[in-house]
N, CA, C and O atoms as a MOPAC input file, in Angstrom:
PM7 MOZYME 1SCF
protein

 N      7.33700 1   -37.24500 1   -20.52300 1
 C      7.26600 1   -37.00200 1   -21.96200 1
 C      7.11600 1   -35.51300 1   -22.23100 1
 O      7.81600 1   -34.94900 1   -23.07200 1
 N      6.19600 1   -34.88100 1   -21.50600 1
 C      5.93300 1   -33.37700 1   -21.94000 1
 C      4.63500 1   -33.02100 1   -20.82700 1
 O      3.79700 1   -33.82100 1   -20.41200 1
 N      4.75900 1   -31.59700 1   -20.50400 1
 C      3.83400 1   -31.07200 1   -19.78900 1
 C      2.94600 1   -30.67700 1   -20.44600 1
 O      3.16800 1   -30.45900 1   -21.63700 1
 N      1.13400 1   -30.36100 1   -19.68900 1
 C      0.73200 1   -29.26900 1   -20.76300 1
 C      1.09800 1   -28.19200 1   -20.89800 1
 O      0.71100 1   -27.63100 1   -21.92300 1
 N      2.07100 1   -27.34600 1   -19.87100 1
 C      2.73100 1   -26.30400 1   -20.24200 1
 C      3.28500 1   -26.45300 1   -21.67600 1
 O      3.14200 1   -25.53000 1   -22.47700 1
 N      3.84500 1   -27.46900 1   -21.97600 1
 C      4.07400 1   -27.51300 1   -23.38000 1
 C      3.45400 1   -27.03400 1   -24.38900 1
 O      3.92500 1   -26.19400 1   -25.15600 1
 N      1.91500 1   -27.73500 1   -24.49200 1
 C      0.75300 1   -27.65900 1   -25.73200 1
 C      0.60100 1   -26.22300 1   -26.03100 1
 O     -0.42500 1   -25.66800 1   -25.63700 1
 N      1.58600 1   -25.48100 1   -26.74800 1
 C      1.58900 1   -24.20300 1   -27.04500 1
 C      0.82300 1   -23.76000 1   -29.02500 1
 O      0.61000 1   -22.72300 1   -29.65400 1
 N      0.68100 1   -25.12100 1   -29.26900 1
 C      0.50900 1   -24.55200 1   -30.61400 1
 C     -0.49600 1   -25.29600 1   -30.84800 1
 O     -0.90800 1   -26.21300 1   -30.13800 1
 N     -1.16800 1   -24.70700 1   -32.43500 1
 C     -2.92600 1   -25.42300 1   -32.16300 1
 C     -3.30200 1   -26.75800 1   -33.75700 1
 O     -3.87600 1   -26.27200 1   -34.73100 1
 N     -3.14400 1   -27.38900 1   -33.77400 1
 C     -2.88600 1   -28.36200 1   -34.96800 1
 C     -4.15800 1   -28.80400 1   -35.27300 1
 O     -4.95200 1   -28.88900 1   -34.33600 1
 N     -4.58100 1   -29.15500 1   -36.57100 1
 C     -5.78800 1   -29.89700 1   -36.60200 1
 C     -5.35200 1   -30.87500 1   -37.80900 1
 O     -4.72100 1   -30.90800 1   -38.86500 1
 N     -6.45400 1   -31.97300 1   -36.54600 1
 C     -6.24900 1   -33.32800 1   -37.28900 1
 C     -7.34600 1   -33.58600 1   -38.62700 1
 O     -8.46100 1   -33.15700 1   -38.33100 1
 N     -7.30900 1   -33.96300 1   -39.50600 1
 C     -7.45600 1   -34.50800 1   -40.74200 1
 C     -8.40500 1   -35.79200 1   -41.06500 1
 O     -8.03800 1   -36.59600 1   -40.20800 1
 N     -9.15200 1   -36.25500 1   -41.62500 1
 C     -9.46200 1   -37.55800 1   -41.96500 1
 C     -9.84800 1   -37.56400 1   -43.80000 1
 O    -10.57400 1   -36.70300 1   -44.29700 1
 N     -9.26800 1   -38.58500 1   -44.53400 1
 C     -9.62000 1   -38.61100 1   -45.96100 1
 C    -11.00200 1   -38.93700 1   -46.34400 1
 O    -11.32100 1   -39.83300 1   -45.56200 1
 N    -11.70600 1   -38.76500 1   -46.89700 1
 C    -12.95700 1   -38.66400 1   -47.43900 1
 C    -12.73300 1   -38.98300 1   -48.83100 1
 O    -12.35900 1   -38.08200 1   -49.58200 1
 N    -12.95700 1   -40.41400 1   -49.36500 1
 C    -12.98400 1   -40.85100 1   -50.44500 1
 C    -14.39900 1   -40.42000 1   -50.89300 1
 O    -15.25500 1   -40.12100 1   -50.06100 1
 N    -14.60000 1   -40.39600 1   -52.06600 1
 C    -15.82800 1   -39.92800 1   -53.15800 1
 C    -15.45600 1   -40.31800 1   -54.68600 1
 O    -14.61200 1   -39.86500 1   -55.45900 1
 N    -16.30500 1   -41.21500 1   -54.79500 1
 C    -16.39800 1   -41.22700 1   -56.11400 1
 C    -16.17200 1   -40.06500 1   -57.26100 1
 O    -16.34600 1   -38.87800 1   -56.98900 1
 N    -15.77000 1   -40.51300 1   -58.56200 1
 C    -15.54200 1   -39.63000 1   -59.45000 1
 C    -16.60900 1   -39.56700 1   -60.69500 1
 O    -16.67600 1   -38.57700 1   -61.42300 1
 N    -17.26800 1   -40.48800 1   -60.83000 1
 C    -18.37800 1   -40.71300 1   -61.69800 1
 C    -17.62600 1   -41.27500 1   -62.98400 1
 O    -18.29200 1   -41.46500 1   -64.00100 1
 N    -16.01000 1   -41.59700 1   -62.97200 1
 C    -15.66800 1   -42.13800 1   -64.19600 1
 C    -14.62800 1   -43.51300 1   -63.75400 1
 O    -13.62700 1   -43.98900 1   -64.28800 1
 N    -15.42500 1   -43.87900 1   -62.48700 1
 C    -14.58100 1   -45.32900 1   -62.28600 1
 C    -13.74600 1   -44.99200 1   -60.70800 1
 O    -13.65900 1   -45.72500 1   -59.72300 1
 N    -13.27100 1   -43.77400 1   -60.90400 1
 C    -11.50600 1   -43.29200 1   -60.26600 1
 C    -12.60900 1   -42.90700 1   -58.57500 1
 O    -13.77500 1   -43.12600 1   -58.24700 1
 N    -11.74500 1   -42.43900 1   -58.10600 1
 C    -12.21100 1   -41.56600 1   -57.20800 1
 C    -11.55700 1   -40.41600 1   -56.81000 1
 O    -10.94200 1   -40.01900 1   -57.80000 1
 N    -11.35800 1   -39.62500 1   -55.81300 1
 C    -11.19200 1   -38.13600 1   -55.41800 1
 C    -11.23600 1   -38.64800 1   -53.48300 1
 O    -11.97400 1   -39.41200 1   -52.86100 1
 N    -10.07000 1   -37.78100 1   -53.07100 1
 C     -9.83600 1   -37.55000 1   -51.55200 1
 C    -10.39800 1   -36.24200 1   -51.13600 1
 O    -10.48600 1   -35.43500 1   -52.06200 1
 N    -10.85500 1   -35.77500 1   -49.81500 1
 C    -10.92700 1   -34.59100 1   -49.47600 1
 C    -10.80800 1   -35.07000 1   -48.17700 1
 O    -11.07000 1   -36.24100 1   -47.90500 1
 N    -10.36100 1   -34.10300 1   -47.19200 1
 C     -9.87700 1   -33.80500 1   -46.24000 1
 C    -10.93200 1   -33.35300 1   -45.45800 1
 O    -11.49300 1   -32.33900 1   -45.87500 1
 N    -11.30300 1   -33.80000 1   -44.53200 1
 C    -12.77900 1   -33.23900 1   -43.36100 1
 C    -11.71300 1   -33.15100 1   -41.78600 1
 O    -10.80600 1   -33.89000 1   -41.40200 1
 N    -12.29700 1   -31.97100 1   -41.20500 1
 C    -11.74000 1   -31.96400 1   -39.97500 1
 C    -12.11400 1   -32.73700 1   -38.98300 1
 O    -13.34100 1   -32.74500 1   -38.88700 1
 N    -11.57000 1   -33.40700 1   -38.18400 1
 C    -11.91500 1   -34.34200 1   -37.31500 1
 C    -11.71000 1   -33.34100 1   -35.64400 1
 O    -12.53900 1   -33.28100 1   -34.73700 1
 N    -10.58400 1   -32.78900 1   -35.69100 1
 C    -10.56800 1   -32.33900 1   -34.57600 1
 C     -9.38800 1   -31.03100 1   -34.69100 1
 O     -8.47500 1   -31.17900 1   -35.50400 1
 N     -9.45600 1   -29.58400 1   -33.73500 1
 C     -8.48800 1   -28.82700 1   -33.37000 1
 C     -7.93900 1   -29.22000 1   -32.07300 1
 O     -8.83300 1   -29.14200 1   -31.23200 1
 N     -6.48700 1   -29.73100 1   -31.41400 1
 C     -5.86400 1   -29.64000 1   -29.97700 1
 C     -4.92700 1   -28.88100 1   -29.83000 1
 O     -4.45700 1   -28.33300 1   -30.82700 1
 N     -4.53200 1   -28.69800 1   -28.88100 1
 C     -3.68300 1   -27.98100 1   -28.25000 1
 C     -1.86600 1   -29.09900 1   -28.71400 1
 O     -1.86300 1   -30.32700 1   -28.81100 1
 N     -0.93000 1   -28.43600 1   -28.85600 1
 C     -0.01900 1   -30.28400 1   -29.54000 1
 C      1.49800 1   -29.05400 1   -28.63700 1
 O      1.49100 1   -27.91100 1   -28.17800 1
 N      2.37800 1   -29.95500 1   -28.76600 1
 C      4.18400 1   -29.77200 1   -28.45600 1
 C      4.91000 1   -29.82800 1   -29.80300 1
 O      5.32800 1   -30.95200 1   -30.07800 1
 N      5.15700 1   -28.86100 1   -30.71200 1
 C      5.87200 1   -29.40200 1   -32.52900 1
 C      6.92200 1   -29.22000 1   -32.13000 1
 O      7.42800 1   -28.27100 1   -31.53100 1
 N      7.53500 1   -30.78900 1   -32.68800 1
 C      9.30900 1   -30.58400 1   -32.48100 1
 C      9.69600 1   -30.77400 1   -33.64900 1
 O      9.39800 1   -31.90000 1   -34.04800 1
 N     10.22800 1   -30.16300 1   -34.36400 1
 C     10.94700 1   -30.66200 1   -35.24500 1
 C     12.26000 1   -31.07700 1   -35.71200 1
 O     13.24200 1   -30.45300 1   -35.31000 1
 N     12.37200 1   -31.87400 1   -36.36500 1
 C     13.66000 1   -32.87600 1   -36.83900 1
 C     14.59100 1   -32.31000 1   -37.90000 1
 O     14.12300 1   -31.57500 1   -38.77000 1
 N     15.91800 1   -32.62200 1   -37.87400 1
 C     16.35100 1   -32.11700 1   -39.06800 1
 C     16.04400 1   -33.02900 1   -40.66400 1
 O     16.32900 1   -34.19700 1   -40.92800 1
 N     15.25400 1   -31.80200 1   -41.67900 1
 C     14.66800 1   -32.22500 1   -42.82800 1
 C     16.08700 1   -33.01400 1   -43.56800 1
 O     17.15300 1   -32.80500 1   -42.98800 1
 N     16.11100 1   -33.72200 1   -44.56600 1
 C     16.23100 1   -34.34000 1   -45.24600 1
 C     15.90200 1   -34.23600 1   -46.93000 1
 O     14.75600 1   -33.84900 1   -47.15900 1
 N     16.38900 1   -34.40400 1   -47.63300 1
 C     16.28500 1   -34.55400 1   -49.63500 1
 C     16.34200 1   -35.58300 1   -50.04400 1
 O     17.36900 1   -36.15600 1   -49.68100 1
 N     15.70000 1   -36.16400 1   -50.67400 1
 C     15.88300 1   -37.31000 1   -51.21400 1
 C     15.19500 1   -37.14000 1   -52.70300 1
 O     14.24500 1   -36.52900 1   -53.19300 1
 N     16.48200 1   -38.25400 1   -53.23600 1
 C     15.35400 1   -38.19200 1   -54.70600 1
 C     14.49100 1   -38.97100 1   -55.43100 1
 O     14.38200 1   -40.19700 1   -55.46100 1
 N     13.76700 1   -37.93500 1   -56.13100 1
 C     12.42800 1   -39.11600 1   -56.25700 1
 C     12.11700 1   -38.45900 1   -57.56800 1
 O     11.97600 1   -37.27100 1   -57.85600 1
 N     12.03200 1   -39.80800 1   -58.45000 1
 C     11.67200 1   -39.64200 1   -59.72500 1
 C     12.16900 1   -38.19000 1   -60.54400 1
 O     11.47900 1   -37.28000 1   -61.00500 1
 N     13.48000 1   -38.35700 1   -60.52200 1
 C     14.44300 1   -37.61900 1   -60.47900 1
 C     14.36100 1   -36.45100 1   -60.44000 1
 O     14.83200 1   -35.74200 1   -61.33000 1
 N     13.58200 1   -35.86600 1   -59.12500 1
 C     14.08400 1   -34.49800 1   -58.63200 1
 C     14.13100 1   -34.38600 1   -57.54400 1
 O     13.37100 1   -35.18400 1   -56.99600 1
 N     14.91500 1   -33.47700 1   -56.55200 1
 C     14.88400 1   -33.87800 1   -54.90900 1
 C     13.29700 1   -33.08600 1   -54.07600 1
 O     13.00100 1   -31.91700 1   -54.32200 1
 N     12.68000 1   -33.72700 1   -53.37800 1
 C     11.50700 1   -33.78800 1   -52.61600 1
 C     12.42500 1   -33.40000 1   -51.08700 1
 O     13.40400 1   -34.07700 1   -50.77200 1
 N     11.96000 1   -32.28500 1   -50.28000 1
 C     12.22500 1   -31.93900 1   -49.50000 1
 C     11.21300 1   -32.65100 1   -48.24900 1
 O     10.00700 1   -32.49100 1   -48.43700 1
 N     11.53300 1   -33.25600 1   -47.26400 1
 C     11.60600 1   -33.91500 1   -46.19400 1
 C     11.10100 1   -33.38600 1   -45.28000 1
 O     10.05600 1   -33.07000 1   -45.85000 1
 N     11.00400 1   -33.07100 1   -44.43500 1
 C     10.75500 1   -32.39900 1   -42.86100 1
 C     10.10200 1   -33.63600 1   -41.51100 1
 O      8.89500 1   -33.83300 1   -41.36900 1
 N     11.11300 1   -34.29500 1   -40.70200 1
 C     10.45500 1   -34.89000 1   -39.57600 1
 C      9.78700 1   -33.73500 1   -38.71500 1
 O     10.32300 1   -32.63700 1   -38.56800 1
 N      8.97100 1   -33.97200 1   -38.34300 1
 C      8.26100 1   -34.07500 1   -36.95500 1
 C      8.12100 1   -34.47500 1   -35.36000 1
 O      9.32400 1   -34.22000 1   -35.42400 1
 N      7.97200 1   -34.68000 1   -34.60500 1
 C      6.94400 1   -35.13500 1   -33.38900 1
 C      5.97600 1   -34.22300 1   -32.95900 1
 O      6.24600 1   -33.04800 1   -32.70800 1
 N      4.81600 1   -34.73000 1   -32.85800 1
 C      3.63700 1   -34.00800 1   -32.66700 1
 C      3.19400 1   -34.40700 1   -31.18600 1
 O      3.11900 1   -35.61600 1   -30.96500 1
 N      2.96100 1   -33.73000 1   -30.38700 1
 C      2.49500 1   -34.42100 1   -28.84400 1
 C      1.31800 1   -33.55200 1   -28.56200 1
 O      1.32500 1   -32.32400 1   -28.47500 1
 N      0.35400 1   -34.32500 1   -28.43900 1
 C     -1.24200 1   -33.98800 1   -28.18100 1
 C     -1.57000 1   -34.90600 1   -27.02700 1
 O     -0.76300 1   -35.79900 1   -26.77000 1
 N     -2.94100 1   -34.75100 1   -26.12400 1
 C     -3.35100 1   -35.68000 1   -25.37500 1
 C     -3.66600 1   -36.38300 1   -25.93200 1
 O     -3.78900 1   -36.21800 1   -27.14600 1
 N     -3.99200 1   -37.66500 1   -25.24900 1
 C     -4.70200 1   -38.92800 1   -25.88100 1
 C     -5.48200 1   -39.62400 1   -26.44000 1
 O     -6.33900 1   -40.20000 1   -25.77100 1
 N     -5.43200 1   -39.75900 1   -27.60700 1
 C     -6.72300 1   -39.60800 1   -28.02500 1
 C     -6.72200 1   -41.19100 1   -29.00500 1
 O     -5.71900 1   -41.71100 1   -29.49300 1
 N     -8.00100 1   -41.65800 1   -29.08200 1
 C     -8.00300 1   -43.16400 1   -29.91500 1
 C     -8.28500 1   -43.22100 1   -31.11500 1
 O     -8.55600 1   -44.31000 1   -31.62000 1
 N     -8.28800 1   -41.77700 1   -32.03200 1
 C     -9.16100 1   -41.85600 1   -32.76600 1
 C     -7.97000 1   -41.43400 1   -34.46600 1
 O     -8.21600 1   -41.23000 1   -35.65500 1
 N     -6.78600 1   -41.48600 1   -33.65900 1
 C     -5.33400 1   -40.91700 1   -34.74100 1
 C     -4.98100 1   -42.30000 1   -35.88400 1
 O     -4.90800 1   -43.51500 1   -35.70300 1
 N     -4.87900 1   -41.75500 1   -36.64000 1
 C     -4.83500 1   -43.12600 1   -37.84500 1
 C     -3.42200 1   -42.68900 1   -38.55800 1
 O     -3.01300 1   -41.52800 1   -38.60300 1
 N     -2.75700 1   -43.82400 1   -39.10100 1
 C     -1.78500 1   -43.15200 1   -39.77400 1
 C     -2.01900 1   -42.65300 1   -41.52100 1
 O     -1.26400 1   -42.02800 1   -42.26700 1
 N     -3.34400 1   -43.21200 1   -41.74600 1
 C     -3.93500 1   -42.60800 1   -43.19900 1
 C     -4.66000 1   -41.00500 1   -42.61400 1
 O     -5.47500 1   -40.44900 1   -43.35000 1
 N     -4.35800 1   -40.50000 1   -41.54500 1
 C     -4.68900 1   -38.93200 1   -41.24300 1
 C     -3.83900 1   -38.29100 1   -41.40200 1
 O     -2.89700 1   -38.92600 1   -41.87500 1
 N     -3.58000 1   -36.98700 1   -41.20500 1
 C     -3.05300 1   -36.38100 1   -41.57900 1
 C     -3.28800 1   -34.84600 1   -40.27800 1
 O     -4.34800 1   -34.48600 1   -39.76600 1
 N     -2.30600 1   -34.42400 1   -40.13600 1
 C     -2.74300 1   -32.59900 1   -39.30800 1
 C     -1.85300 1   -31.40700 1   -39.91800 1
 O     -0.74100 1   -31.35300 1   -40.44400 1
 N     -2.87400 1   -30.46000 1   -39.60000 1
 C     -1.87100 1   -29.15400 1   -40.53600 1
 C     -1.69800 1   -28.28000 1   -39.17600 1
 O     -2.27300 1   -28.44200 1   -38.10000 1
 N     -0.83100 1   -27.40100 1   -39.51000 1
 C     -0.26800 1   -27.23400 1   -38.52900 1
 C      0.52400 1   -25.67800 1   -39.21600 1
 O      1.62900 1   -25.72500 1   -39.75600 1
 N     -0.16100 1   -24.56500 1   -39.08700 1
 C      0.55200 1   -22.98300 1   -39.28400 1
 C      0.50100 1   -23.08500 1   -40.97000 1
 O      1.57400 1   -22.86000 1   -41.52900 1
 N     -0.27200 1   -23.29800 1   -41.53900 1
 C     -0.62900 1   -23.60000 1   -43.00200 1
 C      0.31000 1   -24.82700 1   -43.84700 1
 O      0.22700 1   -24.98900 1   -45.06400 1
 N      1.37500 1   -25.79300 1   -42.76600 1
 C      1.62600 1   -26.92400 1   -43.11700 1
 C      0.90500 1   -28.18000 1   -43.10800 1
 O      0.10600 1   -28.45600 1   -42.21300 1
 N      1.12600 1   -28.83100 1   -43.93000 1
 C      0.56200 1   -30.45000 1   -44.07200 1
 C      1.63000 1   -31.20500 1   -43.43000 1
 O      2.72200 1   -31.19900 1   -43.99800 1
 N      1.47200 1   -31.99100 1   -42.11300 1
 C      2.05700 1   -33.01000 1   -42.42600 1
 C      1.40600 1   -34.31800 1   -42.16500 1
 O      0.48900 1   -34.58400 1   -41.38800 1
 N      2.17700 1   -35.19300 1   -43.10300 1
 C      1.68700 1   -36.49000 1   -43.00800 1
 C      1.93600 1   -37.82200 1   -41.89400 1
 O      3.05300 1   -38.28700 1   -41.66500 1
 N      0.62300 1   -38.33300 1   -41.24900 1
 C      1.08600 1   -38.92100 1   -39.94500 1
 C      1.45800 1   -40.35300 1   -40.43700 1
 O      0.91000 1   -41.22800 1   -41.10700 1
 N      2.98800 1   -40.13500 1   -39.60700 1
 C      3.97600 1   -41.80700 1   -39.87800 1
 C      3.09900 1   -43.05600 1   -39.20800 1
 O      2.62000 1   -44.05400 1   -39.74700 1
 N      3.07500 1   -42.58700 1   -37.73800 1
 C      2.46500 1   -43.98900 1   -36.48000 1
 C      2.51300 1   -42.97500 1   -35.33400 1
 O      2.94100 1   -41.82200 1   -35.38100 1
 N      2.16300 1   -43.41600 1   -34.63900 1
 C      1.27200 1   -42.60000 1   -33.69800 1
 C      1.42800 1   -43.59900 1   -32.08900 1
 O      0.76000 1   -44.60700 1   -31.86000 1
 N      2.12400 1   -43.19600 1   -31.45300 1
 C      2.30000 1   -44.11700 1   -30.33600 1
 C      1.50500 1   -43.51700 1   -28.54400 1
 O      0.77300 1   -42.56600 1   -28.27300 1
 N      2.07700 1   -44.55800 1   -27.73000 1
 C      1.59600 1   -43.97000 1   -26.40000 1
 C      2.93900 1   -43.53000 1   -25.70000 1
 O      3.55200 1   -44.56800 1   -25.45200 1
 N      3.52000 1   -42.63800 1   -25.35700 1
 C      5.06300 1   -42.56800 1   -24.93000 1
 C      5.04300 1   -43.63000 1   -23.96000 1
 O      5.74500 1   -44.61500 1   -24.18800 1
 N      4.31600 1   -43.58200 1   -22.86700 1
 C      4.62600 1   -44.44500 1   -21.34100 1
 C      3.35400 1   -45.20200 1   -20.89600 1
 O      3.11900 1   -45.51200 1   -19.72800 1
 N      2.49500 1   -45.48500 1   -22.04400 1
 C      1.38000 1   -46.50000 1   -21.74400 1
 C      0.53300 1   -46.21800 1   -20.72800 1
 O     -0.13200 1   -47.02500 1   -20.07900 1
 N      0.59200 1   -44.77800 1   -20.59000 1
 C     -0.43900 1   -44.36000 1   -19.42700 1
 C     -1.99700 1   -43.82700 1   -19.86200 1
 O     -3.08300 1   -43.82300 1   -19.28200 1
 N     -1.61700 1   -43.47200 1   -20.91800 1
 C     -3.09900 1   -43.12200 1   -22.23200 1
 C     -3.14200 1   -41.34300 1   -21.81700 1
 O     -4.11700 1   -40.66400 1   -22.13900 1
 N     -2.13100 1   -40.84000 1   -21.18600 1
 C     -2.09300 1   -39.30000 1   -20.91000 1
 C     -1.62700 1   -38.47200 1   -22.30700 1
 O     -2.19400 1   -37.46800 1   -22.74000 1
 N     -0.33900 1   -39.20600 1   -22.96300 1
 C     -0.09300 1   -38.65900 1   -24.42300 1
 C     -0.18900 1   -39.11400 1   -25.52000 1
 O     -0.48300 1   -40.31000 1   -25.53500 1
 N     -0.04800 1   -38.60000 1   -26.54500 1
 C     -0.10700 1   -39.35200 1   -27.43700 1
 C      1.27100 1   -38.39900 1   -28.66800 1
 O      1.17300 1   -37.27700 1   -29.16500 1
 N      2.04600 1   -39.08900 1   -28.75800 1
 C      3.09500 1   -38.74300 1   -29.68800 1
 C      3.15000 1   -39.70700 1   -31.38500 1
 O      3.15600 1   -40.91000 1   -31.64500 1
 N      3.18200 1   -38.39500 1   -32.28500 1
 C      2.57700 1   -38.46700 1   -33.63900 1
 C      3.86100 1   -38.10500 1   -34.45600 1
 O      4.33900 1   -36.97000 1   -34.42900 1
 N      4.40200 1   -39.15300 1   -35.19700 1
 C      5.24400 1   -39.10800 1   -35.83200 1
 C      5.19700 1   -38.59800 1   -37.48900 1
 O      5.21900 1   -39.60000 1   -38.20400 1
 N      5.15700 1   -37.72100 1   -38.04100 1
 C      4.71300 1   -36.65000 1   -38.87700 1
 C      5.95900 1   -36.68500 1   -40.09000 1
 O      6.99600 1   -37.30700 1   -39.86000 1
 N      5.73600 1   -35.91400 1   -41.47200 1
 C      6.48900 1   -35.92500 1   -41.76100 1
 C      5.76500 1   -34.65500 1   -43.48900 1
 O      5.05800 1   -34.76300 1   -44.49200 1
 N      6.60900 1   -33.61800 1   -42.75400 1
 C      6.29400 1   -32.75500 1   -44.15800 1
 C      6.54100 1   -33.14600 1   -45.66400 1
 O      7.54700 1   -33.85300 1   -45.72000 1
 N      6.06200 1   -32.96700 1   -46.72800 1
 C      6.55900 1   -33.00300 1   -48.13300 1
 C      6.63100 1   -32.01600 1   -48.53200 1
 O      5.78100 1   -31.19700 1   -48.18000 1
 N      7.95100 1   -31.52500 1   -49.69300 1
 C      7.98800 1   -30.87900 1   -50.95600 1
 C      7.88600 1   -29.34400 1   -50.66100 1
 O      7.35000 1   -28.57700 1   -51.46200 1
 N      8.49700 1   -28.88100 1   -49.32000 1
 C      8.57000 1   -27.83000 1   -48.86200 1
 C      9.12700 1   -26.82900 1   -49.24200 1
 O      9.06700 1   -25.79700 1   -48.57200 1

């Protein structure tokens, strides 16, 4: 799948933090869960339209070690990008990587 010679760039993972709003609603914030070492590949972006204006796209793959703790309601930023995590797999079921299917918005 990838060496750690690879893990050249430094990403940090994300977790949402719901909080009340005091008027019913609530509010997200973003708490760091973790900085790793990751492999960013990226995909060719994509436009699509949405609520009629085009939203710019960007795939991903993110490759970090293994870790149990990746959700797809997380999120990692990555060189002052957001992207948002698709699913999150094991490449070869050995629990050595972990490849994170990502996906920028509105770039």
């Amino acid at each position: 799948m990838t060496s750690p010679g690879r893990l050249r760039e430094r990403v940090t993972i994300e977790a949402p933090q719901r909080a009340g709003d005091g008027a019913g609603g609530w509010t997200i914030a973003w708490s760091q869960v973790a900085t790793v070492w990751a492999d960013v590949i990226s995909f060719k972006g994509t436009e699509l339209a949405e609520a009629d204006r085009l939203e710019a796209r960007e795939p991903f793959r993110v490759v970090i070690r293994h870790r149990g703790d990746v959700k797809s309601d997380m999120r990692l930023t990555w060189r002052g990008r957001v992207l948002d995590i698709r699913g999150a797999f094991d490449p070869d079921g050995r629990r050595r990587w972990l490849a994170i299917d990502c996906e920028e918005r509105g770039r």
